[in-house]
C-alpha positions in Angstrom: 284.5 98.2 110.8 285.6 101.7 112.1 283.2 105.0 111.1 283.7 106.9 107.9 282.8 106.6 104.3 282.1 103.4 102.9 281.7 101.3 99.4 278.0 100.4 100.4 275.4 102.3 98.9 272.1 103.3 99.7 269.2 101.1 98.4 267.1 104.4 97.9 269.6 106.6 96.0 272.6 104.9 95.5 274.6 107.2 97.1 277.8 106.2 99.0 276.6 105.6 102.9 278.9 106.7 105.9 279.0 104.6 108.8 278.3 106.2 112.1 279.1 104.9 115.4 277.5 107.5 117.4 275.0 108.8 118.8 273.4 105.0 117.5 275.3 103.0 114.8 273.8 103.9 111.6 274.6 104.1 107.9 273.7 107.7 106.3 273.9 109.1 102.6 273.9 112.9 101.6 270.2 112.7 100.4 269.8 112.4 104.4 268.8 108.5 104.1 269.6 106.9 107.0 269.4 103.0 108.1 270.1 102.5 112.2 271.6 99.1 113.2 269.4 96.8 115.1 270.4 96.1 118.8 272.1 92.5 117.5 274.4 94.7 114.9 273.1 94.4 111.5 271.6 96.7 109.2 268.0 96.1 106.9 267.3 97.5 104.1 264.6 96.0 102.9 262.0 98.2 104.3 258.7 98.7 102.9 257.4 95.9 100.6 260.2 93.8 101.7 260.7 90.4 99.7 258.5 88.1 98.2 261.1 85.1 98.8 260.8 83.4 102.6 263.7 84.1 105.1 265.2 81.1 107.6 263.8 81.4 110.1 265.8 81.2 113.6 265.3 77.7 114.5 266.8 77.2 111.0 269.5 79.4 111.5 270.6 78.0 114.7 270.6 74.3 113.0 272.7 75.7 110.2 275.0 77.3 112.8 275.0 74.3 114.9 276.2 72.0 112.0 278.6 74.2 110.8 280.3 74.9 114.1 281.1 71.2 114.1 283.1 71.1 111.0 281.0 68.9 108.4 282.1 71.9 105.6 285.9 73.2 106.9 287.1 71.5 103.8 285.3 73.3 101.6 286.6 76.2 103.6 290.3 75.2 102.9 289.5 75.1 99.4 287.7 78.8 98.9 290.2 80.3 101.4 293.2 79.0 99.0 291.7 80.0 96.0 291.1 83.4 97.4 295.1 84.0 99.0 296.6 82.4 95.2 294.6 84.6 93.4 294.6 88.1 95.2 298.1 88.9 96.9 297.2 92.8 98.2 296.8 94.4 101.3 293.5 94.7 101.4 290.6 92.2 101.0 287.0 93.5 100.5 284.9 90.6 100.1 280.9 90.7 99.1 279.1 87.6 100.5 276.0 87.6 98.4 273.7 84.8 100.1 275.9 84.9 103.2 274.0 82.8 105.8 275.5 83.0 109.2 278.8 83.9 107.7 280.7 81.3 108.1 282.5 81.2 105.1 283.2 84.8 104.9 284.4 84.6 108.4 286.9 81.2 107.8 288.2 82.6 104.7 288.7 86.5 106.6 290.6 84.2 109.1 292.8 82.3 106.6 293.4 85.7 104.7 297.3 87.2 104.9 296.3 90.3 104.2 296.3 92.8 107.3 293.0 95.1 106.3 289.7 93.4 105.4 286.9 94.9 104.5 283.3 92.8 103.9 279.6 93.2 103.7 277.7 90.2 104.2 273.7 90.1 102.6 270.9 87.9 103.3 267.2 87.8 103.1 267.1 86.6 106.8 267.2 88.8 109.9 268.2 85.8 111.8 271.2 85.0 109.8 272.3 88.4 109.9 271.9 88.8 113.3 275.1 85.7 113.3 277.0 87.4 110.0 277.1 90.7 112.4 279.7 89.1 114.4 282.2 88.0 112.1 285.0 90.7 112.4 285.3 93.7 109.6 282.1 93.1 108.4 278.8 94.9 107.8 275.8 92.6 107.8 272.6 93.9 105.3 269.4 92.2 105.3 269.0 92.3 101.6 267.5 90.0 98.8 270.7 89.5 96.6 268.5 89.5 93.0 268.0 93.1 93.0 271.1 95.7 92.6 273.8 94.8 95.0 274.4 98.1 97.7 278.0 98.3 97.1 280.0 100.6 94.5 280.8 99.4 91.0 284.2 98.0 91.2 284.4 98.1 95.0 284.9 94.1 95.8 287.9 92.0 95.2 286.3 88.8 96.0 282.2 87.9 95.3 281.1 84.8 97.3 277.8 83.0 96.7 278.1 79.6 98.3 274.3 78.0 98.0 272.9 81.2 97.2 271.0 83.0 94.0 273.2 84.2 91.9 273.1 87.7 90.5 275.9 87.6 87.7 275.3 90.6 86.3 275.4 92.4 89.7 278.3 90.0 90.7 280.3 91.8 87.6 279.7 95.1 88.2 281.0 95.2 91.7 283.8 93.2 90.8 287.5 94.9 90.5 288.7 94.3 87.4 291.6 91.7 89.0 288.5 90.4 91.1 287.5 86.6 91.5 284.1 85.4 92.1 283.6 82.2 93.7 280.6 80.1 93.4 279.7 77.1 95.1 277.0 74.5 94.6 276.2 71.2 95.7 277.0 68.4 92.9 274.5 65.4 92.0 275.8 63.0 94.6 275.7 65.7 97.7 274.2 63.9 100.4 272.4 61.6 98.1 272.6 59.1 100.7 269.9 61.0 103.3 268.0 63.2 100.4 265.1 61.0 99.9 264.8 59.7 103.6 265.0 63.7 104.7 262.8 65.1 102.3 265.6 67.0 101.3 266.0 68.7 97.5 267.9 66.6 94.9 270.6 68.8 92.7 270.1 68.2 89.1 272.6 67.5 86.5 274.3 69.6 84.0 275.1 72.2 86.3 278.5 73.1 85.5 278.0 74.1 81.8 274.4 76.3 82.7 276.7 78.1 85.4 279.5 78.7 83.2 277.0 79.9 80.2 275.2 82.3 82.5 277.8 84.2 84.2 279.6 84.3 80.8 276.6 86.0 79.2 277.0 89.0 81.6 280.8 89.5 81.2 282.3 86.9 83.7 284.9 84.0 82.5 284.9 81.0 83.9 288.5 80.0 85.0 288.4 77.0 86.2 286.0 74.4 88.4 286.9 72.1 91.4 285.0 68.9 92.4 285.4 68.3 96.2 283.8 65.0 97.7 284.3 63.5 101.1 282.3 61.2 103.4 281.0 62.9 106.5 279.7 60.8 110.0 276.7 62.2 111.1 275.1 61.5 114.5 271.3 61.6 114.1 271.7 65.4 115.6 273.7 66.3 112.4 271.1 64.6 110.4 268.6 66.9 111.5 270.2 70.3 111.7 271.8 69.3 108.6 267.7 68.7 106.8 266.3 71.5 108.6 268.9 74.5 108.0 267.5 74.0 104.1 264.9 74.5 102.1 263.3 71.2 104.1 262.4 73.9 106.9 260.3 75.5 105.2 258.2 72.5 104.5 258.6 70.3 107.2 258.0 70.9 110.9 261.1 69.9 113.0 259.5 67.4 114.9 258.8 65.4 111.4 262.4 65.8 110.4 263.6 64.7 114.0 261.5 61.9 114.1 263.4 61.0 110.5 266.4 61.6 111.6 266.6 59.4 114.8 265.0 56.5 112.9 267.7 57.0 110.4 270.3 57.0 113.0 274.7 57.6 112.3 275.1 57.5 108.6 278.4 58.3 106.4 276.9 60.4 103.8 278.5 62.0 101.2 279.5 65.6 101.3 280.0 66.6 97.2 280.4 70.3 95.9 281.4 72.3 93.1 283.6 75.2 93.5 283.5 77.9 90.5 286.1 80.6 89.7 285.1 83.1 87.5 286.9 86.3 86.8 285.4 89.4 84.6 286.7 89.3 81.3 288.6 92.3 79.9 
């Protein structure tokens, strides 16, 4: 992303930030707030009290990245990245990854996009994530916890992603264009039901849809349509493990307990189920 004004907004004023590439990369507001990138290229703005929710931490990170690089998800990919090019048809794409991760998504569906400008910010509670989302081209990764007010412009996004993440609807509709599309992504029943209880790995409850649908609708977003996508995935006891410790089974179990697990498990198909979500603001 080249210097100048931007749509991201200062988390102490809300003024419109202005990326600066010199003397140090930083993003500044009038008010005189400014935020310096860190040496690996992303921004935090969560100074001070920070979060109370826990960030992956990099061994997570670098399992999520690791599984990811080998392809388990690139379907899902197809499916966002197709939804995204039938649905907006301009020049320009400015995307808002709220719960962004390494930013693989963002950075498949940038790569399947026809349009010749993009324009994203990717946010995430972890530094470590971050420190990968920094690389995907066109993008600005925030450290940021995606429950409080987004730091982008009203009506500055065409597309809101939120694949496994919280989801802010009401922040979701206010940043959305009016012709905007947000796409949300969560795992159905039978996702990897097949390893859950071996793994230690969280169960995804039923009803899930029609709670989505009902929330977002409540803050001003329609839902369009939903998409079921189920496959069966091989996984080598390797996959198995990045695949149980890149979640919320990092956090509670050490990754020599979920290695152990994983090697006595050994190759297993396992199931690979999600939902996909279109909603767009209503009029």
């Amino acid at each position: 992303m080249s210097s100048g004004t931007t749509t991201i907004t200062c988390p102490v004023c809300e003024q419109t930030l202005s990326l600066d590439e010199t003397p140090r990369r930083s993003l500044n507001c009038e008010s005189g707030h400014r935020f310096d990138a860190a040496k690996q290229g992303y921004f935090n703005f969560l100074t001070g009290k920070g979060t109370n929710f826990l960030e992956d931490t990099s061994a997570m990170v670098q399992a999520r990245d690791a599984f990811q690089s080998k392809g388990h998800y690139e379907p899902l990919v197809l499916v966002l990245s197709k939804l995204i090019n039938d649905h907006h048809e301009a020049s320009t794409l400015d995307v808002l990854d709220a719960g962004a991760g390494t930013g693989y998504y963002l950075a498949k569906i940038l790569e399947h996009s026809p349009a010749p400008r993009h324009d994203a910010l990717a946010l995430d509670i972890s530094r470590y994530a971050m420190r990968k989302a920094a690389k995907v081209p066109a993008t600005l990764a925030v450290v940021w916890d995606v429950w409080r007010k987004l730091p982008t412009a009203d009506q500055s996004r065409d597309v809101v992603l939120n694949c496994f993440a919280p989801h802010n609807p009401a922040e979701f509709r206010r940043v959305l264009r009016p012709n905007g599309l947000c796409l949300v992504v969560t795992g159905e029943p039978d996702h990897l039901n097949e390893v859950i209880e071996p793994l230690g790995m969280l169960s995804v409850a039923e009803g899930k849809q029609a709670a989505l649908a009902e929330k977002f609708g409540a803050e001003g977003l329609r839902h369009v349509e939903s998409q079921k996508l189920s496959y069966q995935m091989d996984l080598q006891s390797e996959d198995l493990f990045n695949l149980a410790f890149m979640g919320p089974a990092g956090h509670h179990f050490s990754p020599e307990t979920l290695e152990q697990q994983a090697l006595a498990l050994g190759p297993q198909q396992v199931t690979a189920s999600f939902g996909v979500h279109a909603f767009v603001p209503q009029a």
